[in-house]
N, C-alpha and C positions, 0 to 999 in steps of 0.2 A: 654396309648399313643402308637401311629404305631411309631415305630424304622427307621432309614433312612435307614437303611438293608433292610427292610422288602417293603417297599416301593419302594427302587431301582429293588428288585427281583418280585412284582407287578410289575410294568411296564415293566422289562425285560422277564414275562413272557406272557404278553399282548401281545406284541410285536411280540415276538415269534411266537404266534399262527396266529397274523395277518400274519404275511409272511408266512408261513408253508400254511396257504389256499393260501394266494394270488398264490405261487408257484403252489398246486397242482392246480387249477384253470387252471394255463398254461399248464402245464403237460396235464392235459385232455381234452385243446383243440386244442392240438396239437397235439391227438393222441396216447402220451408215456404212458398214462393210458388209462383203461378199467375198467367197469362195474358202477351204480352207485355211485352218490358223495353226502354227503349230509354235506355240511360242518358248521363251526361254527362260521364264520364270526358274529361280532356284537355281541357275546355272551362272547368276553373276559373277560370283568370284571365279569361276574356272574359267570364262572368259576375258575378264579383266586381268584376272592376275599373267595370264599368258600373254596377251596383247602388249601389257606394259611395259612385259620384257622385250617388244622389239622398237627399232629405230619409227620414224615414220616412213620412210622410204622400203621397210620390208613389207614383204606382201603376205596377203591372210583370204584362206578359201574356206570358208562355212559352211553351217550343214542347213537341212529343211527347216530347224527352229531358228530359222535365219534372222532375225530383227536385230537378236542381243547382238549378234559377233559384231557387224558393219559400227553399232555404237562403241562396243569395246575398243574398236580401232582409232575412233575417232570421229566418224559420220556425224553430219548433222539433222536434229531427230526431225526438223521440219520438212525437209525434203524426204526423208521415212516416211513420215506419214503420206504426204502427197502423194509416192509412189501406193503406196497401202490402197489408197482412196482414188486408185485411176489417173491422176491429175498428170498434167503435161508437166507439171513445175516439179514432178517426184524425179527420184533419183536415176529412174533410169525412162524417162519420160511418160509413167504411169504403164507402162507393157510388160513390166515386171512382174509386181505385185509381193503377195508377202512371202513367198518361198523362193524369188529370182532376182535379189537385191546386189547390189554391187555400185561402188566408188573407190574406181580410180584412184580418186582425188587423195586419198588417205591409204592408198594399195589394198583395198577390199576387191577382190577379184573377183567374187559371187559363191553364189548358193546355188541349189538347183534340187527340184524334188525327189530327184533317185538317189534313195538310200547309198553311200558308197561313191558317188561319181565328182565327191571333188577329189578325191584322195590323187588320180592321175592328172587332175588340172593343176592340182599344186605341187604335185613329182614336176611337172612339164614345168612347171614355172619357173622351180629349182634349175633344171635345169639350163632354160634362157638363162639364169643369173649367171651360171659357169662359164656356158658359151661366151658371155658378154665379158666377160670378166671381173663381174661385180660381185663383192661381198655381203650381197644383201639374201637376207633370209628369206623363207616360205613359211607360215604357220599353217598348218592341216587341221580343222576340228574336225572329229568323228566324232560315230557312237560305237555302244557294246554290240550294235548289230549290224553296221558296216564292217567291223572286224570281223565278222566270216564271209563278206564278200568277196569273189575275186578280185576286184579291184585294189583290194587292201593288200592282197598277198606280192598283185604284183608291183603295184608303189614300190615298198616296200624293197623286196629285192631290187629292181634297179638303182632305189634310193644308197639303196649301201652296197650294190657292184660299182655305181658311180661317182660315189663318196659325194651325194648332191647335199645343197645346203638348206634342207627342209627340215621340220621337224612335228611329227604326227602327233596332235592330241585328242586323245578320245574323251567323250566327255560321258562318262558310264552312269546312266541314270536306273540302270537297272532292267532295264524292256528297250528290247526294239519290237514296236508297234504294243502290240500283246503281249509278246512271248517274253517270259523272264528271260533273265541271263543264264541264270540255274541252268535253265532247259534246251540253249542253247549253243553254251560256249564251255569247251570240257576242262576249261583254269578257272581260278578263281580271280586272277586279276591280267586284264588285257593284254599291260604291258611286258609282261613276260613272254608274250611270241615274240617281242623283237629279238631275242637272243637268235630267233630260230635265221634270222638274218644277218647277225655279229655286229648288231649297231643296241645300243644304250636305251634300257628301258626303267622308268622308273614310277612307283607308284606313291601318288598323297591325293591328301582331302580335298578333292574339290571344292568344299564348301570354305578352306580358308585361303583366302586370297594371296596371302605371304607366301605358304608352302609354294602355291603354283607357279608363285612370281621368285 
């Protein structure tokens, strides 16, 4: 059973992300920000409810709508912003910005704007855990359009020739960039290529927090 702790900090972290966009949102039409945005509006529960299921000490690699994941983890929004906004006091001294976020502090590994390219940062991560000998997890967010990446095929296979302790979620909104999923991708639900590896795949509603958590 979910704890009413746990449940209160699900929707307090929901929340959270929702305003954190809605703000940058303003911010960048108003000017006070620069360069793209590609935010995570609509994706709170699939990333809260994944995040909650790990320890603090497990690690989490996100995608180009980077803001929400580092919050779901646990990040603090103030230094978000600052990095958003150049500032030395951001999270990763302002040289980041809003597609190249990452803390440490809370096992946020980072983001990066190539479609596909955390997928082997967080294979690799799993596997320091193993080497090290630690039980600590890797969470992967994707999309429906990093799943025809190479990058994703080959994760993937090392992940379950090495039995590493990562665990991929795609976060399927429908279009990578433009292009539907329809017109991309020849299944109707993501998670059924993992069979094609012999590791566990499973699909629910991103939109409810519980299922994903």
């Amino acid at each position: 059973a979910v704890t009413d702790d746990v449940l209160r900090e699900m929707y307090r972290r929901m929340t959270r992300i929702r305003q954190f966009e809605n703000t940058t949102k303003e911010l960048l039409l108003k000017g006070d920000l620069y360069g793209a945005f590609h935010t995570s509006t609509g994706q709170e529960a699939s990333i809260v409810g994944s995040c909650m299921a790990l320890r603090p000490d497990d690690y989490m690699v996100g995608t180009h709508r980077s803001h929400g994941h580092p919050i779901g983890k646990g990040a603090e929004v103030d230094r978000l912003i600052a990095e958003l906004m150049g500032k030395e006091t951001g999270i990763n001294q302002g040289k980041g910005g809003s597609m190249h976020l990452s803390d440490f502090g809370v096992g946020s590994l980072g983001e990066t704007s190539i479609v596909g390219s955390g997928l082997p940062v967080a294979t690799g991560a799993a596997l320091g855990s193993t080497l090290q000998g630690s039980d600590r997890v890797t969470l992967c967010f994707f999309g429906d359009g990093a799943s025809s990446q190479g990058t994703f095929h080959e994760s993937l296979n090392l992940a379950a020739l090495w039995t590493l302790p990562v665990v991929y979620v795609c976060e399927n909104n429908g279009y990578g960039e433009m292009t539907a999923a329809r017109n991309a991708v020849a299944i109707e639900n993501i998670a059924d290529r993992a069979a094609g590896y012999g590791m566990p795949g499973t699909t629910v509603d991103g939109q409810d927090v519980l299922a994903v958590y």
